[in-house]
C-alpha positions in Angstrom: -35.4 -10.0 -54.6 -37.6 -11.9 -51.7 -37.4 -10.2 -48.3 -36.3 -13.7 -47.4 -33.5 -14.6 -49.4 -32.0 -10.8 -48.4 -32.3 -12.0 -44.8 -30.4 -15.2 -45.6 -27.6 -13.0 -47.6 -27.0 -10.5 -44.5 -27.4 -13.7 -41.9 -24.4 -15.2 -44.2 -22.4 -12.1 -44.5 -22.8 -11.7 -41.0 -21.6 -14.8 -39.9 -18.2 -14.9 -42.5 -17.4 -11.9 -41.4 -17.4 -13.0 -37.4 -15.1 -16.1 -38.9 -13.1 -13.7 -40.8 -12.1 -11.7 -37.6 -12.3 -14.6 -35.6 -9.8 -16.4 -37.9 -7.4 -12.9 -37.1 -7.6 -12.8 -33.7 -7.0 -16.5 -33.6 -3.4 -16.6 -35.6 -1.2 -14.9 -33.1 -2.8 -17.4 -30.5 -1.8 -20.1 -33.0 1.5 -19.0 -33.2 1.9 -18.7 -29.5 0.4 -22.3 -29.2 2.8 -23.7 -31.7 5.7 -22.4 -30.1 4.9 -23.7 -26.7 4.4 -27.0 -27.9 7.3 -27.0 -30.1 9.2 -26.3 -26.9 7.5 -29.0 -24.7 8.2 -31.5 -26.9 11.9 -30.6 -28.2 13.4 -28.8 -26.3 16.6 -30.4 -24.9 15.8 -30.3 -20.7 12.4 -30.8 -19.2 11.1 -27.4 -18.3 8.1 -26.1 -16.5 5.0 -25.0 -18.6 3.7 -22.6 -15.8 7.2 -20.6 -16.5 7.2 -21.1 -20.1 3.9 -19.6 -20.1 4.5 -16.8 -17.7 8.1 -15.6 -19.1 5.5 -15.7 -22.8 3.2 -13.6 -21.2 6.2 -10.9 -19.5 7.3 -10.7 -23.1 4.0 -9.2 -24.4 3.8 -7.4 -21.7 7.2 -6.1 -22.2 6.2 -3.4 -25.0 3.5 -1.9 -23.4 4.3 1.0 -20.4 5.9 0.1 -17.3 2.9 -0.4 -15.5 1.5 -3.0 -17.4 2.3 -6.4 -16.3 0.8 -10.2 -15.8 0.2 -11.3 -12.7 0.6 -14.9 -12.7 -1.0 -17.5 -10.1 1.8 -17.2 -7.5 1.2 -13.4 -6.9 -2.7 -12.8 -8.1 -3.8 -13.9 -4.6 -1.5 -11.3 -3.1 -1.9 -8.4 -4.7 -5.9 -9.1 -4.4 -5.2 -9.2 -0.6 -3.3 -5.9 -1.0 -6.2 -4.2 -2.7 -8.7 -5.6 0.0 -6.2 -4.6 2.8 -7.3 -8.2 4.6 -5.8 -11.7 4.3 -5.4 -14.9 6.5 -3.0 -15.1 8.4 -0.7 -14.4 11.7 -1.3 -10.7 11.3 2.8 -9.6 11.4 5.4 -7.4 9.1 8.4 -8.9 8.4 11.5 -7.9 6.3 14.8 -9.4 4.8 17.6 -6.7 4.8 20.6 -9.6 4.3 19.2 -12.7 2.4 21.7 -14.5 3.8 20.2 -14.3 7.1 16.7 -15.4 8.2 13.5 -13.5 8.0 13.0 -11.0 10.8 10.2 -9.3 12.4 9.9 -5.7 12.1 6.5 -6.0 14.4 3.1 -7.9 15.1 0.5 -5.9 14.3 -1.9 -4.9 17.3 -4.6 -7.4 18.0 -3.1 -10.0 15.7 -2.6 -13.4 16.7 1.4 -13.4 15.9 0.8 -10.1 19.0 -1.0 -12.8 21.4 1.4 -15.7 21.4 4.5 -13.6 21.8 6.1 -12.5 18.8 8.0 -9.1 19.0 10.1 -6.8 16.5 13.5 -8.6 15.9 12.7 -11.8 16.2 14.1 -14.4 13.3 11.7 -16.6 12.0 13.9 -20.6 12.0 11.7 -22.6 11.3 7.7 -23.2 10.2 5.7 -26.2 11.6 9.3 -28.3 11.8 10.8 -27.0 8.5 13.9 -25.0 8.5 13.1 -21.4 6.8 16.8 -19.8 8.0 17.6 -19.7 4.7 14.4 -19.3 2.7 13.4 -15.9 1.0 11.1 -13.6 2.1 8.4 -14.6 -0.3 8.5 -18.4 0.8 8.3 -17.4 4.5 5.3 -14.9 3.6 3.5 -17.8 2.3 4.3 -21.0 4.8 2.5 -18.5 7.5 -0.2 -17.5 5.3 -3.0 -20.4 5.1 -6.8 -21.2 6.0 -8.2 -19.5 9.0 -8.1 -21.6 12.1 -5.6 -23.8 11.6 -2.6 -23.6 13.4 0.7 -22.8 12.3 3.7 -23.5 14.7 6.8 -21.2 14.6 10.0 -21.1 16.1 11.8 -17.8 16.2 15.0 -16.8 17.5 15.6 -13.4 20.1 18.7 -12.1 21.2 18.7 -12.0 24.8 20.0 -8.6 27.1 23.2 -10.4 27.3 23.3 -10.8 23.5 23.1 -14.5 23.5 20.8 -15.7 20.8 17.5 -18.2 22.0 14.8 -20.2 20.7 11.1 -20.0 21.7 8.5 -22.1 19.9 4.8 -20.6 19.5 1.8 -21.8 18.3 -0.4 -19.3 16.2 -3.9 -19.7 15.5 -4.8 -18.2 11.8 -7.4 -16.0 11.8 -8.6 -12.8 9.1 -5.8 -10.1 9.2 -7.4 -6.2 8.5 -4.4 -3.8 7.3 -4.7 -0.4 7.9 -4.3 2.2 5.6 -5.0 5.2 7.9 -2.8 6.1 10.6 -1.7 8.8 12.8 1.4 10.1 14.8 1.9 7.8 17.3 -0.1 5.3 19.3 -1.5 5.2 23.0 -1.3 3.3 25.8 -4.3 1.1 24.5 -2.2 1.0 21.0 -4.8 3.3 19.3 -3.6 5.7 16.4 -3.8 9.5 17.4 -4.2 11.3 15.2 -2.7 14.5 16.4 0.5 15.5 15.9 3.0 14.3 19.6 4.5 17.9 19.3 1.3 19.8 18.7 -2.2 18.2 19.5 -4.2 20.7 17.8 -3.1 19.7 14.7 -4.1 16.8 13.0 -1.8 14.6 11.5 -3.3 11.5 8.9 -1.2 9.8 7.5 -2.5 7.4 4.5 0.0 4.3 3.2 -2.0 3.2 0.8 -5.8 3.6 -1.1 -7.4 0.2 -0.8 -11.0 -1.1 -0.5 -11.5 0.6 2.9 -9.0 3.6 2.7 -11.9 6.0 1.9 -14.1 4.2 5.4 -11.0 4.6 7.5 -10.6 8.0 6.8 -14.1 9.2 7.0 -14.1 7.5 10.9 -11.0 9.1 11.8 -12.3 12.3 10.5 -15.7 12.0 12.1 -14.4 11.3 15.2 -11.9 14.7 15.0 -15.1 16.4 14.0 -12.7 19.6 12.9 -11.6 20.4 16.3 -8.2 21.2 15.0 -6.7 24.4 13.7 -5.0 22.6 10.5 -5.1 19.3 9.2 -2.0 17.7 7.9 -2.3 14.6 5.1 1.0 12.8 4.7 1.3 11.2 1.5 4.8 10.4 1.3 5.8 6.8 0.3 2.0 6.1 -1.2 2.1 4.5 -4.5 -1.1 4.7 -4.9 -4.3 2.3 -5.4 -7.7 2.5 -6.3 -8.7 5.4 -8.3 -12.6 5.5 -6.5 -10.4 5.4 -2.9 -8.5 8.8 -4.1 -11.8 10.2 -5.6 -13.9 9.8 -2.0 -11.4 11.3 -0.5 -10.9 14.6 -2.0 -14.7 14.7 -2.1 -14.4 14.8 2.4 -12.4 18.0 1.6 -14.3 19.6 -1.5 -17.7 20.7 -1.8 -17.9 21.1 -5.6 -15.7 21.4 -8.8 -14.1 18.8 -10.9 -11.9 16.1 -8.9 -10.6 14.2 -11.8 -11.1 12.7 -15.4 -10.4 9.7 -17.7 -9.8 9.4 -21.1 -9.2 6.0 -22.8 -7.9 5.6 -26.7 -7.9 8.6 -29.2 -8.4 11.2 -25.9 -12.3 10.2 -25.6 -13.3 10.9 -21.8 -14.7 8.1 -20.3 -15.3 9.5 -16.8 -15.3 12.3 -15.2 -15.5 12.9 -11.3 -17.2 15.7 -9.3 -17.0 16.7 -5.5 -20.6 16.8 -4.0 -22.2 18.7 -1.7 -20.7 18.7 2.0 -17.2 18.1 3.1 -15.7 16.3 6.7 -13.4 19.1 7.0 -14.9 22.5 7.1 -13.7 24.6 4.5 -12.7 27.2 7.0 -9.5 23.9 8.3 -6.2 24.8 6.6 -5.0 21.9 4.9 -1.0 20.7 4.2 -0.6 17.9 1.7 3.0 16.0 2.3 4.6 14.3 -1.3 7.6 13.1 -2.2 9.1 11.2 -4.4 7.3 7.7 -4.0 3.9 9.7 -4.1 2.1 8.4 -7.4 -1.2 7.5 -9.0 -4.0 7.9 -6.4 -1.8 10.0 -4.2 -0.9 12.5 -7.0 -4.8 12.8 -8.0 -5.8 14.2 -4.1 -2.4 16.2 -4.3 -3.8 17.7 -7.3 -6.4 17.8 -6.9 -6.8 19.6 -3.6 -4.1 21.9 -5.0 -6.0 23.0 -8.1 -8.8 24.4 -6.0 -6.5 26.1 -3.8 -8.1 23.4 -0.7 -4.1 22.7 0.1 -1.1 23.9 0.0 1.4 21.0 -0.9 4.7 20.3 0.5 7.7 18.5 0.3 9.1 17.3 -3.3 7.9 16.5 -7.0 5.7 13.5 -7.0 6.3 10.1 -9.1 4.6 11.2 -11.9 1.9 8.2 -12.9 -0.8 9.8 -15.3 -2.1 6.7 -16.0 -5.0 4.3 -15.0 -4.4 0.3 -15.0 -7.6 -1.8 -14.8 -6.9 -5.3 -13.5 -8.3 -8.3 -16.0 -9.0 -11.8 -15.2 -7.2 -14.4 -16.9 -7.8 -18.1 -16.5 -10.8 -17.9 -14.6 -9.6 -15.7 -12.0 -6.2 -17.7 -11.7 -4.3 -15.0 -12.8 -4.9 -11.7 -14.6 -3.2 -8.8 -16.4 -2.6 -5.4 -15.2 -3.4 -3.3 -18.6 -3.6 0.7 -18.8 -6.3 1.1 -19.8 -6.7 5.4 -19.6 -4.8 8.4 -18.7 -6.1 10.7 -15.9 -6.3 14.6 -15.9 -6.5 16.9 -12.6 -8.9 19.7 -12.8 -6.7 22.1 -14.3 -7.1 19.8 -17.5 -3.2 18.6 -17.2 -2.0 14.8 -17.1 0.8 14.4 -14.9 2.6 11.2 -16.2 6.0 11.1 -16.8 7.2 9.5 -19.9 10.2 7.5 -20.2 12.7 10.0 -21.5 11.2 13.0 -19.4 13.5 15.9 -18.2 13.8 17.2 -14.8 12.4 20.5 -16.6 9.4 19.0 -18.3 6.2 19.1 -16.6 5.2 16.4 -15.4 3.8 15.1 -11.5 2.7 17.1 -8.6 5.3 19.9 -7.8 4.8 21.4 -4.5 3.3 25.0 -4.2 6.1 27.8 -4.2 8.1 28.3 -1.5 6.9 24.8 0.1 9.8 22.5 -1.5 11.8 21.2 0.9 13.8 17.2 0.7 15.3 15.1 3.4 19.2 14.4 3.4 19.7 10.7 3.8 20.9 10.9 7.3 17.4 12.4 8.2 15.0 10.2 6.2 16.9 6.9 7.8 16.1 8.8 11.0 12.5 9.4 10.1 11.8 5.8 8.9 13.1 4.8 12.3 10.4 6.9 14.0 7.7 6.3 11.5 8.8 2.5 12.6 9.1 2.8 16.3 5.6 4.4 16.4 3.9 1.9 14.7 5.0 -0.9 17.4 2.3 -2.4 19.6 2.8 -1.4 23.0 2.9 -5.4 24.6 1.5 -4.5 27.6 -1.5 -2.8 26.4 -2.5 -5.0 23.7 -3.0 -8.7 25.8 -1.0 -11.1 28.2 1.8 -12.9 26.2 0.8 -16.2 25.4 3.8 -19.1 26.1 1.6 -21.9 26.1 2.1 -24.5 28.1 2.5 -27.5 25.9 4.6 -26.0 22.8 6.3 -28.7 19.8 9.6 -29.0 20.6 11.9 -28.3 17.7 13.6 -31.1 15.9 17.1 -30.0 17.6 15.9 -30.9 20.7 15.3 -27.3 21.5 11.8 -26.8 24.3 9.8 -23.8 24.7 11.2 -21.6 27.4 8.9 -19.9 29.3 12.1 -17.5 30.6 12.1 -16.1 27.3 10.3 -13.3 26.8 13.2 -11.9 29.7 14.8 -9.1 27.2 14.4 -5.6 27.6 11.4 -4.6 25.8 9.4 -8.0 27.4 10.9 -6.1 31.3 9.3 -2.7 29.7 5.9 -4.4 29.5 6.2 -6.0 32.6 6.9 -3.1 34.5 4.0 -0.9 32.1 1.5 -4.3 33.8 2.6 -3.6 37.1 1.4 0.3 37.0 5.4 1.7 37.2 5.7 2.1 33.8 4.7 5.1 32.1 3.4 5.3 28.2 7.0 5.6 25.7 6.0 7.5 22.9 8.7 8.0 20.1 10.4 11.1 19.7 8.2 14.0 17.9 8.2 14.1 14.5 8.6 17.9 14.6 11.6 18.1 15.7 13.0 15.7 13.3 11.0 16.1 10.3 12.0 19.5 8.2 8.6 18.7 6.1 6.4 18.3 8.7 8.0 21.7 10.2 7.0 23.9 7.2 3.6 22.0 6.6 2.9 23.4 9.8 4.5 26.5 9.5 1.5 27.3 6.3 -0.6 26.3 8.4 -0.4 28.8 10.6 0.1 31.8 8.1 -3.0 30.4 6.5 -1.6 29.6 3.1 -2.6 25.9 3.5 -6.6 27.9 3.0 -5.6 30.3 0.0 -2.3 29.7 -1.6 -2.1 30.1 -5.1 -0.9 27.0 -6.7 2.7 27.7 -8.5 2.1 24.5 -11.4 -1.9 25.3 -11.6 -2.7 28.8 -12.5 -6.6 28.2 -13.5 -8.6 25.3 -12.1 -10.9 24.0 -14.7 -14.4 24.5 -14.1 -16.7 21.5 -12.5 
């Protein structure tokens, strides 16, 4: 046979099979298609094709593992300013404990713009450039502050006064980027810096990481440069981190290790995909004992440095079993970049060679997730952890007087119930606290040491000093794999 009719066989078996396996793929699509239409056009009430297609989507999501999920328009842009730990904004935190009652301030973060025109923890956002928000959810308040940097966003919020009668000051807040930090430390200063040093006990260091974004791994390494090891132990508290980016954990167990396996990836069939190494050089001399705080709420990223660190006997970790997420989700772009879908895409392995994910019917005696080394489990009663969270809280607030001059400007809307900017208002007690703090006859307030209240932190501390946070023997790791 010709050389050239073989070519034009292969080019046409070639090109039926791509039809063939297009023609596949394509007939769940189809069928998805048809359905969707059907619906649009027979269903008995008009109803929204953005929710019809999302509530579609949730369903195949549905069969997969818990952490698989779409991310539709409404929350893409979000969780992309979560990972990037910067959005545009007013720069404040703000919670809904009774969704009855209006969004409240739990603090403007230091340097923020919400910080400059006078916002403080407790105050109830009202209303939103003339709307009334009293009784919107937290989610729709989130997003009327959010919006284009430099524009201007006017807000009214209500503060209870020292003689516990409620009043209504209108600010206007200039939008500008908003950085959130992912590294902090004990308390903060007079200039609203983060020390990193434990209140109760300076020479050791306390970091404390909420979350592994884009810059978690740059945060760190400053803070760490800057302590340039003159401490006698290092403590990294962990507790409440779900996690993040799996190249934010890997950098940092690479400032603590100078060789040996930090993690691995294998995607479908148990094929590794990656595997990660420590290399050469460390921020934290090898010589620096080393306490690692988990609990509970301690997955993904968080559970790879516990491990990590653990395996090669860098750490000795405290506190109680981690979450338990073995598992690595890649985030995929659908619609252009409208949306996407959070898919697992591989299972993660600490050096030891074991996965720590916890399946769905798991036992409290199956291995799975980070358990701390022997002798170093110790939980919080409820009582306690409300009155840690309080602390944690309290510590994190921007000292007024340190950060700028309050800001009641001079020619502020006036709300649509007749209510004017009062320039009296920032007259409660915290707003006297600053004052006084200006005026040179305040001293700094620092919240109450976390020793004394934090049983964790105590025994952290406690290996510290008898050196088993250098050369502990891990009780769930017997033999770190080999690098």
């Amino acid at each position: 046979m010709p050389s050239r009719n073989l070519n034009i066989i292969l080019l046409t078996f070639c090109f039926s099979l791509l039809c063939y396996l297009t023609h596949r793929r394509a007939k769940p699509a189809m069928l998805v298609g048809d359905a969707l239409d059907l619906i649009h056009h027979h269903y008995v009430d008009p109803i929204d094709e953005e929710r019809l297609l999302t509530a579609a989507m949730n369903g195949m999501t549905s069969i997969l593992d818990q952490n698989c999920e779409y991310i539709p328009l409404d929350a893409y842009a979000s969780f992309q300013d979560s990972m990037s730990q910067e959005f545009a904004g007013i720069g404040i935190y703000v919670e809904q404990p009774d969704i009855t009652k209006p969004v409240r301030i739990v603090t403007p973060l230091v340097g923020s713009p919400a910080l400059r025109a006078g916002m403080m923890p407790g105050d109830e956002i009202v209303k939103i450039d003339g709307e009334d928000v009293a009784r919107l959810s937290l989610k729709e308040v989130s997003a009327r502050l959010k919006g284009p940097i430099g524009t201007v966003v006017y807000v009214v919020v209500r503060r209870d006064n020292q003689d516990g009668d409620a009043q209504e000051l209108s600010l206007s807040i200039d939008r500008s980027t908003i950085e959130l930090e992912s590294v902090i430390g004990d308390y903060r200063d007079e200039d609203n810096d983060w020390v990193y040093r434990l209140q109760d006990d300076p020479s050791i260091a306390y970091v404390r990481l909420t979350s592994f974004g884009e810059k978690t791994d740059g945060e760190l390494r400053t803070v760490l440069e800057r302590l340039n090891n003159d401490f006698r132990g290092l403590v990294l508290d962990l507790r409440g981190n779900s996690g993040g980016l799996l190249y934010a954990a890997v950098n940092v167990c690479d400032m603590f290790l100078d060789r040996g396996r930090i993690v691995s990836t294998r995607i479908r069939g148990g094929k590794v995909y990656d595997e990660f190494d420590a290399q050469p050089g460390t921020l934290v001399n090898l010589d620096k004992p080393v306490a690692v705080l988990i609990d509970g709420n301690s997955a993904s990223a968080s559970e790879i440095v516990a491990a990590c660190l653990q395996d090669h006997k860098r750490a000795v970790v405290v506190g109680t079993r981690s979450y338990g997420k073995g598992t690595v989700q890649n985030i995929l772009p659908l619609q252009y970049g409208r949306s996407a879908l959070r898919l697992t895409v591989a299972r993660y392995y600490r050096p030891n060679g074991k996965n720590i994910h916890r399946v769905i019917d798991a036992q409290p005696e199956d291995e799975w997730g980070v358990s701390p080394n022997a002798d170093m489990e110790v939980s919080l009663d409820e009582n306690t952890l409300e009155k840690l969270s309080k602390r944690w809280r309290e510590a994190s607030y921007p000292s007024l007087a340190a950060a700028s001059e309050i800001q009641l400007h001079d020619e502020e809307p006036a709300s649509d119930d007749g209510a004017s900017s009062d320039k009296g208002a920032l007259s409660d007690k915290r707003s006297k606290e600053s004052t006084s703090e200006k005026q040179g006859t305040g001293a700094e307030t620092k919240p109450e040491g976390g020793l004394s209240l934090d049983p964790v932190l105590r025994r952290a501390v406690e290996a510290i000093d008898s050196d088993r946070a250098i050369d502990d023997k891990p009780s769930n790791a017997p033999v770190p794999a080999a690098a």
